[in-house]
Kinemage of the C-alpha trace (Angstrom):
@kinemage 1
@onewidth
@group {chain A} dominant
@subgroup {mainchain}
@vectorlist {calphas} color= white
{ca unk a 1} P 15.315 -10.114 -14.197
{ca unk a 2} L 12.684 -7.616 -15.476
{ca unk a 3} L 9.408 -6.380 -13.594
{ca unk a 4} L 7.888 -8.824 -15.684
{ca unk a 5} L 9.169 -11.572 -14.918
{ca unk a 6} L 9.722 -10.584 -11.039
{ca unk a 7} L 5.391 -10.297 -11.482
{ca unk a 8} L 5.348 -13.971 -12.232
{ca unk a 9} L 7.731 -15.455 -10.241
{ca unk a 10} L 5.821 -13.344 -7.256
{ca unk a 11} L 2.852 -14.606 -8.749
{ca unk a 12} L 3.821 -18.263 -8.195
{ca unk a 13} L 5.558 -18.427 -4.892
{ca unk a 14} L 3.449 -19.870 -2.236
{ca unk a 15} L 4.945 -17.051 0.117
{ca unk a 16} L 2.804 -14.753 -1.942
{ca unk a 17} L -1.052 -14.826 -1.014
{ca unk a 18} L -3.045 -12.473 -3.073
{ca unk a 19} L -6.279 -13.017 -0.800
{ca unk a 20} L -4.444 -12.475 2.287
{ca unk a 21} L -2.404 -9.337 0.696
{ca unk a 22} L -6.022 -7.745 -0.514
{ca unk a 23} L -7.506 -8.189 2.747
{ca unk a 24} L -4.530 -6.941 4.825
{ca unk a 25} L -3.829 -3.868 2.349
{ca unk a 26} L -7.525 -3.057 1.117
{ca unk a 27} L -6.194 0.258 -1.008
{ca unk a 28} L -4.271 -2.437 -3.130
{ca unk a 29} L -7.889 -3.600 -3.881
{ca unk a 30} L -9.434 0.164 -4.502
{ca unk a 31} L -6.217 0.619 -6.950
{ca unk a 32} L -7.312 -1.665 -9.453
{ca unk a 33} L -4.302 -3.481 -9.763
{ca unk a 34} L -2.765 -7.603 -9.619
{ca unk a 35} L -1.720 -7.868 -5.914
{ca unk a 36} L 1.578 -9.400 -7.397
{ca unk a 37} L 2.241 -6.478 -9.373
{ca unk a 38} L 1.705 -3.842 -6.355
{ca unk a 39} L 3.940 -5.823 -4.785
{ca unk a 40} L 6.702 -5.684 -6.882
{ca unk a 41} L 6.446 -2.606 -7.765
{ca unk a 42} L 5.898 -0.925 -4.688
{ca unk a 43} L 4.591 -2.972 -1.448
{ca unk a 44} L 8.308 -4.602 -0.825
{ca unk a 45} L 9.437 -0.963 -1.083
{ca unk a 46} L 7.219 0.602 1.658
{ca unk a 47} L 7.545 -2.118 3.676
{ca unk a 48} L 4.565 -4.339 3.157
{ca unk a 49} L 4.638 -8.342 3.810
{ca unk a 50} L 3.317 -10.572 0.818
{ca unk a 51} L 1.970 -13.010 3.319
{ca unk a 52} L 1.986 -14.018 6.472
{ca unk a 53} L 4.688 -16.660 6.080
{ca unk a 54} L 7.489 -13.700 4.705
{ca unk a 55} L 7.986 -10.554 7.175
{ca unk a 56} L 9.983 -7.964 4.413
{ca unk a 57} L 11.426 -5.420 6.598
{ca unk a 58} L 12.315 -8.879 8.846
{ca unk a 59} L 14.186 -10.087 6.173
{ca unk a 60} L 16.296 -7.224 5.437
{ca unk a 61} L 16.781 -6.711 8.848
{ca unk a 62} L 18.574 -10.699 9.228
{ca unk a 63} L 20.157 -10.050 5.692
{ca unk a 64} L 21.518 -7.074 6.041
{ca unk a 65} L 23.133 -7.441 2.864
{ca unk a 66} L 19.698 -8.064 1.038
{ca unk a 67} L 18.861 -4.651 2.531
{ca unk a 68} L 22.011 -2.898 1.417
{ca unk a 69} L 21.437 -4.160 -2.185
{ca unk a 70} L 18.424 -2.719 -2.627
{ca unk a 71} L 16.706 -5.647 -4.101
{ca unk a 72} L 13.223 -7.072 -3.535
{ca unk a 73} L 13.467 -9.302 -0.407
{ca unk a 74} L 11.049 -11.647 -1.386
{ca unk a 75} L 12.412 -11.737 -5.072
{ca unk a 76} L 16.082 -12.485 -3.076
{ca unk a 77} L 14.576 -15.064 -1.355
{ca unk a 78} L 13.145 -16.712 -3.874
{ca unk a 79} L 16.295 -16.641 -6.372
{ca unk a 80} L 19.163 -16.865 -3.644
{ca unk a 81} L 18.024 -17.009 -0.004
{ca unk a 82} L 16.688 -20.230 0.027
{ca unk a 83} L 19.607 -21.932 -1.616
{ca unk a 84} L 21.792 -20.232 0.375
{ca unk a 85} L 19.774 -21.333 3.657
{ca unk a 86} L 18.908 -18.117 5.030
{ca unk a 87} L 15.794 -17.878 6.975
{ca unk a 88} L 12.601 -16.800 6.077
{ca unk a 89} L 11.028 -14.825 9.041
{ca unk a 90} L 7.146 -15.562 9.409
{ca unk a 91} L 4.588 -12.229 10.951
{ca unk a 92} L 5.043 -12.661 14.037
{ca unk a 93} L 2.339 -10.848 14.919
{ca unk a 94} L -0.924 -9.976 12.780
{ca unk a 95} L -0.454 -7.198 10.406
{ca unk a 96} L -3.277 -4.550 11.126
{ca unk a 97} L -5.224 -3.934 7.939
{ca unk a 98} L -5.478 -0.076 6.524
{ca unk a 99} L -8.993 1.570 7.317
{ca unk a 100} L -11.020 0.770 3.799
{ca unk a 101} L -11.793 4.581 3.011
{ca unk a 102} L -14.813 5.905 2.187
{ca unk a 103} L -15.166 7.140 -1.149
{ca unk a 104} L -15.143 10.738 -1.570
{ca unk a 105} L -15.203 10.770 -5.337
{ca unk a 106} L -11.506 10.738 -6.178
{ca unk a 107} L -9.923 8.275 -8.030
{ca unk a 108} L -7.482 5.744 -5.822
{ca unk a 109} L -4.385 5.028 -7.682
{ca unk a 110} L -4.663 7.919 -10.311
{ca unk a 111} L -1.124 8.214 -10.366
{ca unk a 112} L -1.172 4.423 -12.153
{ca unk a 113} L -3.280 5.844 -14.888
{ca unk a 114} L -2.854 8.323 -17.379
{ca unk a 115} L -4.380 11.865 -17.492
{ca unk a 116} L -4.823 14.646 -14.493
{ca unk a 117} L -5.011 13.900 -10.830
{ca unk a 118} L -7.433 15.579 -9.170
{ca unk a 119} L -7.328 17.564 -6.258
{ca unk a 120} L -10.005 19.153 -5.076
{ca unk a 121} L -11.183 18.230 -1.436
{ca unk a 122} L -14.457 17.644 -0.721
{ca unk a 123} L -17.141 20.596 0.153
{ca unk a 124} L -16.836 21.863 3.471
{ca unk a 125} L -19.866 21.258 5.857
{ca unk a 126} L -22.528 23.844 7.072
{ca unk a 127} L -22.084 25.719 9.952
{ca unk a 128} L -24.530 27.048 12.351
{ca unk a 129} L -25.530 29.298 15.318
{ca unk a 130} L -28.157 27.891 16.719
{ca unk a 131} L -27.512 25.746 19.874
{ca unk a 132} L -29.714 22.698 18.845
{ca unk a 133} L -28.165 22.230 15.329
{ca unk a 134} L -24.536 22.643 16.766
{ca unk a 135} L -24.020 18.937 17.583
{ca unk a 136} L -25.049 18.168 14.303
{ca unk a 137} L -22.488 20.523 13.285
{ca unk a 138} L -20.154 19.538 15.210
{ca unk a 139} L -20.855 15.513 13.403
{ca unk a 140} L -21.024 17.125 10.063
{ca unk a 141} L -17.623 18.869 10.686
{ca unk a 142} L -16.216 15.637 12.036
{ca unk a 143} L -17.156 13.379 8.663
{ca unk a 144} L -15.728 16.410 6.824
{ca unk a 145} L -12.579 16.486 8.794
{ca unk a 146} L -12.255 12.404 7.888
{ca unk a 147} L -13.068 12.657 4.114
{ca unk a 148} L -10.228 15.568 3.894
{ca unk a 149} L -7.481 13.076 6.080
{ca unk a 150} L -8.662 10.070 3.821
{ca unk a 151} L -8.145 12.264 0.637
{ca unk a 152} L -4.504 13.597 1.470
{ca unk a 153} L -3.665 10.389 3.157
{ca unk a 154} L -4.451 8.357 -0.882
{ca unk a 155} L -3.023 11.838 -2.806
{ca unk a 156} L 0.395 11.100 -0.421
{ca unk a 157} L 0.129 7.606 -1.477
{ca unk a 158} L -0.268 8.656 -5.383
{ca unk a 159} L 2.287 10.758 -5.082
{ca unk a 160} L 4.682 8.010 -3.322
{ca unk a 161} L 4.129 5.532 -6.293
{ca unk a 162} L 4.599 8.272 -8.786
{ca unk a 163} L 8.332 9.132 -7.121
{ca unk a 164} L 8.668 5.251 -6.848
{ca unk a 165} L 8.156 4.888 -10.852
{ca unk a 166} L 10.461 7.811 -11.544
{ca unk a 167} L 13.277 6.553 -9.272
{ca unk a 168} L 13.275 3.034 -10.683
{ca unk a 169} L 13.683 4.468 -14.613
């Protein structure tokens, strides 16, 4: 079965929810991309649930074999597990959502489009001697210090997807 068609039969199940998968992983949202299509190509691979009715890492974990294969759980399920009876494991408990990042000018999910990735990190904040402004420095230093985490921590993912595509040609 080809990506494709994996995208559409993903698409259709009702153990995929698109709403629920936005709102649980909002970078999926910021990448511009079908939630069915993430998931295929990469959510079931880092771990990610398509719903709350389907636990992925649960599933491999009960079907060990699924896990050895190296096929998409939910795709397994879908075309074997549930004629064969195995069980589907629900979240058991609820999945915390990502922090939504604030944007910092560089483009989530650059690694899904053509042309450079840039990597510049944002401008580093002033600094200053005087005791009155040093709290303020001390803030300015702290937003800074978040906008650099949030850019390495959607560069890593980049980066992630981009090995993902390479390994699966």
């Amino acid at each position: 079965m080809d990506l494709e068609q994996q995208i559409e039969l993903i698409r259709q199940s009702p153990l995929f929810d698109a709403e629920w998968y936005l709102a649980t992983y909002p970078d999926v949202a910021r990448l511009d991309m079908c939630p069915a299509t993430h998931f295929a190509r990469y959510g079931w691979r880092v771990g990610r649930n398509p719903s709350a009715a389907f636990h992925t890492r649960g599933y491999q974990e009960q079907h060990g074999d699924v896990a050895r294969s190296g096929a998409n759980p939910l795709i397994h399920y879908l075309q074997h597990g549930e004629r064969e009876g195995r069980r589907v494991p629900a979240v058991s408990r609820p999945v915390t959502p990502l922090p939504a990042a604030r944007s910092t000018g560089h483009p989530a999910g650059s690694a899904l489009r053509p042309g450079p990735v840039s990597v510049a990190s944002p401008p580093a904040p002033p600094t200053s001697e005087r005791p009155e402004e040093a709290s303020r420095c001390q803030s300015l230093q702290l937003e800074h210090t978040q906008q650099l985490l949030e850019h390495y921590f959607r560069r890593c993912q980049e980066l992630e997807y981009q090995l993902m595509d390479a390994a699966a040609r």
